[in-house]
N, C-alpha and C positions, 0 to 999 in steps of 0.2 A: 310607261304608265298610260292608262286609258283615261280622255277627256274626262269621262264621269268622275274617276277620282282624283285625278286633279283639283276636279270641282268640290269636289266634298273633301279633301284635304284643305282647300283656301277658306272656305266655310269654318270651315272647325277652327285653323289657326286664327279668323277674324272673330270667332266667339270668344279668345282666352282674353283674360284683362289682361292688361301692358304693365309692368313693373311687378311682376309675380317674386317673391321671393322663399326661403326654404323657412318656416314657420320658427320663432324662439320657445324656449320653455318659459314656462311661465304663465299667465293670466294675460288674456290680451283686456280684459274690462268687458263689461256688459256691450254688447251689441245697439249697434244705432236703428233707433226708431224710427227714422223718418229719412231721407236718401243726402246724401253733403250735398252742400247751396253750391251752385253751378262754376259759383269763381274756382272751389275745390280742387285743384287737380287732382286728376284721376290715380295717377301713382303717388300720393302722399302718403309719409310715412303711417305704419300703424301706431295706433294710441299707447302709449307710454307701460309699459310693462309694471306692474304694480303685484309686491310680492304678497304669497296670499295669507288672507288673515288668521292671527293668530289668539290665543287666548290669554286674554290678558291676565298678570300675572296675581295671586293674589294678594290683600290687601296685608299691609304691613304688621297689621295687630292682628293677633288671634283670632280664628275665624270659627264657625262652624264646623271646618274641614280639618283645620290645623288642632295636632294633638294637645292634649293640656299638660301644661308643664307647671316644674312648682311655683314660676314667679305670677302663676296666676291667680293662685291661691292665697297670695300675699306668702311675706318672709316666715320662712320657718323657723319656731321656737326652737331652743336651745333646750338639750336635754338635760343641762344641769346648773346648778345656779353656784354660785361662790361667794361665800359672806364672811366678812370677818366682824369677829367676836372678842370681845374685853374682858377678858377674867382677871382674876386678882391671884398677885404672887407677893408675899411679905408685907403685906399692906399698902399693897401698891398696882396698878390696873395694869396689862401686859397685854397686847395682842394675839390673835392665832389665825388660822381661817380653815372653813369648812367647806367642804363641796357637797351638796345635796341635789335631789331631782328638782328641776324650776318648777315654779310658782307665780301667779301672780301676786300674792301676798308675800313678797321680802321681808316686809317688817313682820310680821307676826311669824313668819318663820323664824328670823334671829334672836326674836324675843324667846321663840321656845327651843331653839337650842342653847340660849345664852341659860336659861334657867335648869337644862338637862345638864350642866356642866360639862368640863372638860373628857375628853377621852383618856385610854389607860394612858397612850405614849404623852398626852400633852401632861396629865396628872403629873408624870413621874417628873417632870420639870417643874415640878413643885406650882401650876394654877388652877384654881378650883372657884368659885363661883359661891357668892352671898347671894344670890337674884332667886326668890321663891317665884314658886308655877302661878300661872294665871293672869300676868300682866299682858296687856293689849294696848295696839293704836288704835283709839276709837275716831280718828281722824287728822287728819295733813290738813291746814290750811296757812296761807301767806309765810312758808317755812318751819312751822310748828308745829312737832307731833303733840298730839295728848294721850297721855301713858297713864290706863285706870286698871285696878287699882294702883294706887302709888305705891312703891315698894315702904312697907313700913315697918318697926320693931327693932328693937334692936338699939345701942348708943347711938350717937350722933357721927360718928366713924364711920360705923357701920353703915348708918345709913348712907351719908354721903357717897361710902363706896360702891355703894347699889346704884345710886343713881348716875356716877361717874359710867360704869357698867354698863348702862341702858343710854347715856348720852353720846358716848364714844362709839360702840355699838351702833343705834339708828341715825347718828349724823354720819355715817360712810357711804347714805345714799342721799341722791344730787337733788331730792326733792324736800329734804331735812338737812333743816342748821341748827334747830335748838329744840327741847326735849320742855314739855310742859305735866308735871304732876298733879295731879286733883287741879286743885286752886290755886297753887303756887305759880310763880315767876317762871318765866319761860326762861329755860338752865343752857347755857353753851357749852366747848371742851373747854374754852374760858377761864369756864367757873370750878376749874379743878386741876390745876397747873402743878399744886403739892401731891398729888395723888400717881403719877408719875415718878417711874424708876431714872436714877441718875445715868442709864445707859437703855434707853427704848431701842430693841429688834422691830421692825417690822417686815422686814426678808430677809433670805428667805422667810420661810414659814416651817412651824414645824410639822416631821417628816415629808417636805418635799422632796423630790428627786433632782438634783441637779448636776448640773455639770460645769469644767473650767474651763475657762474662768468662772466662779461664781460670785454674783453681787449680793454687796452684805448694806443693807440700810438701814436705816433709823435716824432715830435722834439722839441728843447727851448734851449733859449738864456735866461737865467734868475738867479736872486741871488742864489750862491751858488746850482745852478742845481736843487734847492728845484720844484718840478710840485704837485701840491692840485690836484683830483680829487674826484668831488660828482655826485651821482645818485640822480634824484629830480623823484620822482613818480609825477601820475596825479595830485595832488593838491598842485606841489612844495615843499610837503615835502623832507627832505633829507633821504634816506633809504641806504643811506651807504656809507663813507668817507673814503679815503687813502689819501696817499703820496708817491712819488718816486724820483728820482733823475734820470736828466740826464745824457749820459759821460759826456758832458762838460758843463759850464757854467761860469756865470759873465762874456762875451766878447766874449763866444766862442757857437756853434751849438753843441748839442750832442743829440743823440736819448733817447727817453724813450719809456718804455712799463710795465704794471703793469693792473693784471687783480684785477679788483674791485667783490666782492661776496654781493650780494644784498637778499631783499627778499620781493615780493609782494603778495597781495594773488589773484591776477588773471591780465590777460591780460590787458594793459592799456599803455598811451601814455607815455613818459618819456621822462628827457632830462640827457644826459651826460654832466658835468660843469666839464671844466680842466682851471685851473687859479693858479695866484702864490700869495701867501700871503706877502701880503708889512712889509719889514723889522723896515720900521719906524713906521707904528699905528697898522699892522696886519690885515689890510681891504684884498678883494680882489683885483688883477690888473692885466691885461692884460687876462680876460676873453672869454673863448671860449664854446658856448651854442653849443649840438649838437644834434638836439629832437631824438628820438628814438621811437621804442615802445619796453618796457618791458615785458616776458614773466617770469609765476612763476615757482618756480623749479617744475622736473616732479614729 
């Protein structure tokens, strides 16, 4: 090699900086302004590798961006509403229940289905309805409906039972406990503890659909708290028989509940039979029919 490039080979090698290394991926940081303060050494490492930025993510609650979903619109109503209704069977108030499209008016829906009376299936269970059209809550306060007009005409039976009707009825919602007519005294279920059968059904209901086991409740007044229950399939057979007790009995209201375990071999109409076996010949007494439809187990 000839002196010149010698020369210009030691040139060149004396222009590279000392501690050269093969570059990382990544961001080395914004470039320095102004040259490192002289204590620096020349080969210090490069500035901290810092990964690049990202977008932050967005914000937890619903955004402009983010789709509308239903809990933003608040909770959605129910398409149907469920009310249970007091009609009268032997002179005596008996429960049922209806399913209709919701409303924010409960109360003045059950008033005007309690007044449309029973359906064909409940009718043929012998309950039908004294409560004439046009009764209304003309308002709730501190637990008291007021019920105008008053249900009126009729003996003193009669009335009573109308008003039992309308009290039983609008006290099964959690903003009523007692039932006020015109002027009169604010009425509770209380106030009509004789108007009640000596074996009250409350479920099933009737023509529900059920399956077994199925729960059979209510309340009863009757010998020794003894309540019979039988499941009758389509052709009146019996397909399955219990017994229970209620808290109280002989003179006094106690509740019962006792689920009965059945078995059919396919879908078909049925009736629930809860009654009390007569102490002196062992007959049934104070029977209560509830038809249903029976489902077989899955």
């Amino acid at each position: 090699m000839s002196r010149p490039t010698v020369v210009a080979a030691l040139l060149a090698a004396a222009l590279l900086p000392t501690g050269c290394a093969t570059p990382r991926s990544g961001s080395l940081g914004p470039a320095p302004t102004a040259p490192p303060p002289a204590t620096t050494p020349v080969a210090s490492a490069p500035p901290p590798i810092t990964a690049p930025p990202t977008t932050p993510p967005p914000p937890a609650g619903p955004g402009p961006s983010a789709p509308p979903t239903s809990t933003t619109a608040g909770p959605a109503r129910p398409g149907t509403v469920t009310v249970e209704l007091w009609y009268v069977r032997d002179g005596r108030i008996a429960p049922t229940r209806r399913t209709r499209p919701a409303t924010v008016a409960t109360s003045r829906l059950a008033l005007a289905e309690l007044a449309a009376g029973p359906t064909p299936v409940e009718a043929a269970t012998g309950l039908s309805t004294l409560l004439p059209a046009g009764g209304e809550v003309t308002g709730i306060a501190a637990g008291v409906a007021t019920v105008a007009p008053a249900p009126a005409g009729g003996d003193p039976t009669t009335r009573r039972l109308r008003e039992a009707q309308v009290v039983y009825t609008l006290t099964q919602f959690p903003t009523v406990r007692r039932v006020r007519f015109a002027a009169g005294p604010p009425l509770g279920r209380g106030d009509y503890p004789d108007l009640l059968p000596p074996i009250l059904v409350t479920g099933p209901a009737i023509g529900e659909r059920v399956g077994s086991p199925v729960t059979v409740a209510g309340s009863a007044d009757v010998f020794e708290a003894t309540v019979t229950v039988r499941v009758l399939d389509a052709a009146g057979r019996a397909v399955a028989t219990a017994f229970t007790t209620a808290t109280c009995g002989t003179g006094c209201r106690g509740d019962y509940r006792i689920a009965v375990t059945y078995r059919v071999p396919r879908e078909q109409a049925g009736t629930i039979e809860v009654y009390e076996v007569s102490a002196d010949d062992g007959t049934r007494t104070h029977v209560v029919t509830v038809p249903v439809t029976l489902t077989p187990p899955n």
